[in-house]
C-alpha positions as CSV (number, residue, x, y, z in Angstrom):
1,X,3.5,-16.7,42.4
2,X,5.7,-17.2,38.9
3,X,3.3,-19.3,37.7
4,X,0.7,-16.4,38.0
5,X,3.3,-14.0,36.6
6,X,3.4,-16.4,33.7
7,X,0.0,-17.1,33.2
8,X,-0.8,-13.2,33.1
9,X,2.3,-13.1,30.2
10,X,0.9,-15.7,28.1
11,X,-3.5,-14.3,28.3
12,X,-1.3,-10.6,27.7
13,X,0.2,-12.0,25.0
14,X,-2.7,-13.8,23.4
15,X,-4.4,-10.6,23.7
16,X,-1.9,-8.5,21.8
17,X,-1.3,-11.3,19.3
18,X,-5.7,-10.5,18.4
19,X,-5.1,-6.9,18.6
20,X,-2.4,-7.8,15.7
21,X,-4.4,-9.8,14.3
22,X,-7.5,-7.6,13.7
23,X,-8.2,-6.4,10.1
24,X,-7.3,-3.0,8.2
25,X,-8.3,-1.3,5.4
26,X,-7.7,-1.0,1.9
27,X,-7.7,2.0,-0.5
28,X,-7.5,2.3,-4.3
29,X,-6.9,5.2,-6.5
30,X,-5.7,6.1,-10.2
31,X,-2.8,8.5,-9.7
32,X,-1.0,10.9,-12.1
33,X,2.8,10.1,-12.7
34,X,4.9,13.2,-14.3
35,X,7.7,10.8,-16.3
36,X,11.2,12.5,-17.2
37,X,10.4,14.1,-20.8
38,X,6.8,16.0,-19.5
39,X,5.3,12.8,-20.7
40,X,2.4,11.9,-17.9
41,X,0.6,8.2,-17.3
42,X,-1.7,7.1,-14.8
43,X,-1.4,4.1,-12.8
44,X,-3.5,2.3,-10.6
45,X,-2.3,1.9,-7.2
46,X,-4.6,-0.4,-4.1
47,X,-3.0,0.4,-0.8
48,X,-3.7,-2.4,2.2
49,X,-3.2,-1.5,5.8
50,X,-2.7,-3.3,8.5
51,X,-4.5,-2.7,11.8
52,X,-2.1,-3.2,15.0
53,X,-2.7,-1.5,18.7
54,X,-5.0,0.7,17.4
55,X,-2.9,1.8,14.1
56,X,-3.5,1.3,10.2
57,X,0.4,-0.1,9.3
58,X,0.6,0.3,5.1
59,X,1.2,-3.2,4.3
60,X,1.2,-4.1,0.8
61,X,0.2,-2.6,-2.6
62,X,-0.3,-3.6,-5.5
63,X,0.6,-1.1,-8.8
64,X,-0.8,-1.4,-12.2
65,X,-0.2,0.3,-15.1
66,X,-0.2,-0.1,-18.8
67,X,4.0,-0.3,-20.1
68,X,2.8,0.0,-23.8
69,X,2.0,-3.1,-24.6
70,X,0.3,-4.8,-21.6
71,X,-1.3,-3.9,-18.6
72,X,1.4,-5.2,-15.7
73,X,0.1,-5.8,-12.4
74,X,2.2,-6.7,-9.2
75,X,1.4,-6.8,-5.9
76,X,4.7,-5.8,-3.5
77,X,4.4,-7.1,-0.1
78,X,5.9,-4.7,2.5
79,X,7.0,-2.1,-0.5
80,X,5.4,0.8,-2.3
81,X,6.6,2.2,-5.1
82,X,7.8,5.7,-4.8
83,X,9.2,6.2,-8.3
84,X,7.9,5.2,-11.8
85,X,9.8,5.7,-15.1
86,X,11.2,4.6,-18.1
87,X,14.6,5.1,-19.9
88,X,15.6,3.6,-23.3
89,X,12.2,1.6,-23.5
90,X,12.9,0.0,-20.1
91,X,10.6,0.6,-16.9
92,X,12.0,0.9,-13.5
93,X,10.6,1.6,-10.5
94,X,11.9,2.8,-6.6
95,X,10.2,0.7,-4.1
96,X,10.1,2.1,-0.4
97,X,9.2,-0.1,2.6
98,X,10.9,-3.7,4.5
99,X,10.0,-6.9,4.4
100,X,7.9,-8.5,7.0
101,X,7.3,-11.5,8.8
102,X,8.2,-14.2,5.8
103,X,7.1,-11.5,3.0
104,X,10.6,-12.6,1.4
105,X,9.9,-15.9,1.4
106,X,6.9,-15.8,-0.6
107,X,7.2,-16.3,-4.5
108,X,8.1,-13.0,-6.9
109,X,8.4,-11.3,-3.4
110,X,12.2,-11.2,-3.2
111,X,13.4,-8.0,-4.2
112,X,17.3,-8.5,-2.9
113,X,19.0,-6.9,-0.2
114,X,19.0,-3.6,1.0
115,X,22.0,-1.2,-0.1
116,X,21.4,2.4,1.1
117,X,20.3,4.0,3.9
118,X,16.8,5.4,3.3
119,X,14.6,1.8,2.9
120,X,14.8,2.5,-1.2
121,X,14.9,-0.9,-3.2
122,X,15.3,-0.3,-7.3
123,X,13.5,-3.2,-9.5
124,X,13.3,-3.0,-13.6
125,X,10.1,-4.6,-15.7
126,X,11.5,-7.4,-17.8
127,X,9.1,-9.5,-19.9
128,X,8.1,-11.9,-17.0
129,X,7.6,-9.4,-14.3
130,X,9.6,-7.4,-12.2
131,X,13.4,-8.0,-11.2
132,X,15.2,-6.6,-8.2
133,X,18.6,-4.8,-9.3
134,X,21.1,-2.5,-7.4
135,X,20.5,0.8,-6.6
136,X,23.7,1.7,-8.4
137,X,22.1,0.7,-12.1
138,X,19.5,2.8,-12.0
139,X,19.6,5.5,-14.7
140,X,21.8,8.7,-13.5
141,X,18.9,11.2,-14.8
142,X,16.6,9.3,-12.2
143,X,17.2,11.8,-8.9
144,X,13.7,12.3,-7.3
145,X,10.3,10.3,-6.5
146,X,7.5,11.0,-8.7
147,X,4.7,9.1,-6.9
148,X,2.5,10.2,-3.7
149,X,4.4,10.1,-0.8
150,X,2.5,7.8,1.9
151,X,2.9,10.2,4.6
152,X,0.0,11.1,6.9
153,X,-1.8,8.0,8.7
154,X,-5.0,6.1,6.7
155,X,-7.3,8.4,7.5
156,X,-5.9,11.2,5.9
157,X,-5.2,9.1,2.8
158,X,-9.1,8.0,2.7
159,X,-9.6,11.2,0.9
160,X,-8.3,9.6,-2.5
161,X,-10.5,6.4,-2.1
162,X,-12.1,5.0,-5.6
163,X,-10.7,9.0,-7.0
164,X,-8.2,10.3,-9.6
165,X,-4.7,11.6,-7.6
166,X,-3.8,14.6,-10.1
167,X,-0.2,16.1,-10.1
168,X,-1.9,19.1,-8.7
169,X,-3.3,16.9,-5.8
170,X,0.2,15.3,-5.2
171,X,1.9,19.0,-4.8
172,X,-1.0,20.3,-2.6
173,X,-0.1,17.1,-0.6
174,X,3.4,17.6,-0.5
175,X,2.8,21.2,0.8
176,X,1.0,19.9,4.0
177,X,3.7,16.9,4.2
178,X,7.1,18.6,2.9
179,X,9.2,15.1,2.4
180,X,11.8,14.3,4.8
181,X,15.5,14.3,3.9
182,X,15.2,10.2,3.3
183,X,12.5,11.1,0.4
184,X,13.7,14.1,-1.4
185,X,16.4,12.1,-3.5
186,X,16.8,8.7,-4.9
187,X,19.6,7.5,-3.2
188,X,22.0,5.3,-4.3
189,X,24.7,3.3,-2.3
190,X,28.2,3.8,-2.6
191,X,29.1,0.1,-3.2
192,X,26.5,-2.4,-4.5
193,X,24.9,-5.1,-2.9
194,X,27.5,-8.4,-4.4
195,X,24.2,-10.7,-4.6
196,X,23.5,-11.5,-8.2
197,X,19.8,-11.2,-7.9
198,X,20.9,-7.1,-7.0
199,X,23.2,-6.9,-10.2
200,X,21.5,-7.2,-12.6
């Protein structure tokens, strides 16, 4: 009898580790970013998702956009970035999301340890890529997210596929998806993280 019990545990197992397995989808769009100062640039952003019991999961994206004298491409596994912006001729960026299974392990995929409450990780462009920092460092003038917020499930996000996300698209968006009190506000931590990967 318990080697029945275990035999139906492993084939429902196997079975839900193929349902994890199976394949998602991936959508790509140019999207508006309204920067401090009216100034307004347009990034590329390619969302993956993850298909698991029936549900797209976002996964990974990858953002690229031009910082003025390059174009800078990174892909951020677990992460989206919800904020884009630059002060004193240094981009920084808000990422949103977690790592996953051994994301952190994988190289330029560290981005430091968690300080606030709301899943929001800070990172700055330096000339070899981007570098995770504290929440704490990130310019005072930075309060809210500028980006599309990913809420709404994959379907609903197909409608931008291979199209341009305006600013007027992003605040018809946010009209049928008001943000939720972790997104209205760039949060930062009231003590910061003592790695030195996070202070930077």
């Amino acid at each position: 009898m318990k080697r029945r019990a275990l035999l139906q545990a492993v084939v429902a197992a196997s079975s839900l580790g193929a349902c994890m397995a199976e394949h998602g989808v991936a959508y790509e769009w140019d999207e508006e970013v309204q920067l401090q100062g009216a100034e307004v640039v347009v990034v590329h952003l390619k969302h993956e998702f993850e298909r698991a019991a029936g549900t797209d999961i976002l996964r990974d994206t990858t953002l690229t956009f031009n910082d003025g004298r390059r174009s800078v491409t990174q892909l951020f596994k677990g992460f989206h970035p919800s904020f884009l912006d630059r002060d004193q001729g240094t981009w920084y960026a808000v990422l949103y999301g977690s790592y996953y299974h051994d994301s952190r392990k994988q190289p330029g995929q560290d981005w430091g340890d968690l300080e606030g409450p709301y899943g929001q990780w800070a990172v700055r462009l330096a000339d070899d890529g981007w570098k995770p920092m504290s929440m704490t460092r990130l310019p005072a003038r930075f309060q809210e997210p500028n980006m599309l917020l990913l809420y709404g499930d994959a379907k609903e996000l197909a409608q931008f596929n291979g199209k341009r996300v305006t600013l007027a698209d992003k605040r018809a968006w946010l009209l049928r998806h008001p943000p939720g009190y972790a997104d209205v506000r760039l949060t930062r931590p009231i003590v910061p993280s003592t790695r030195p990967d996070r202070a930077s």
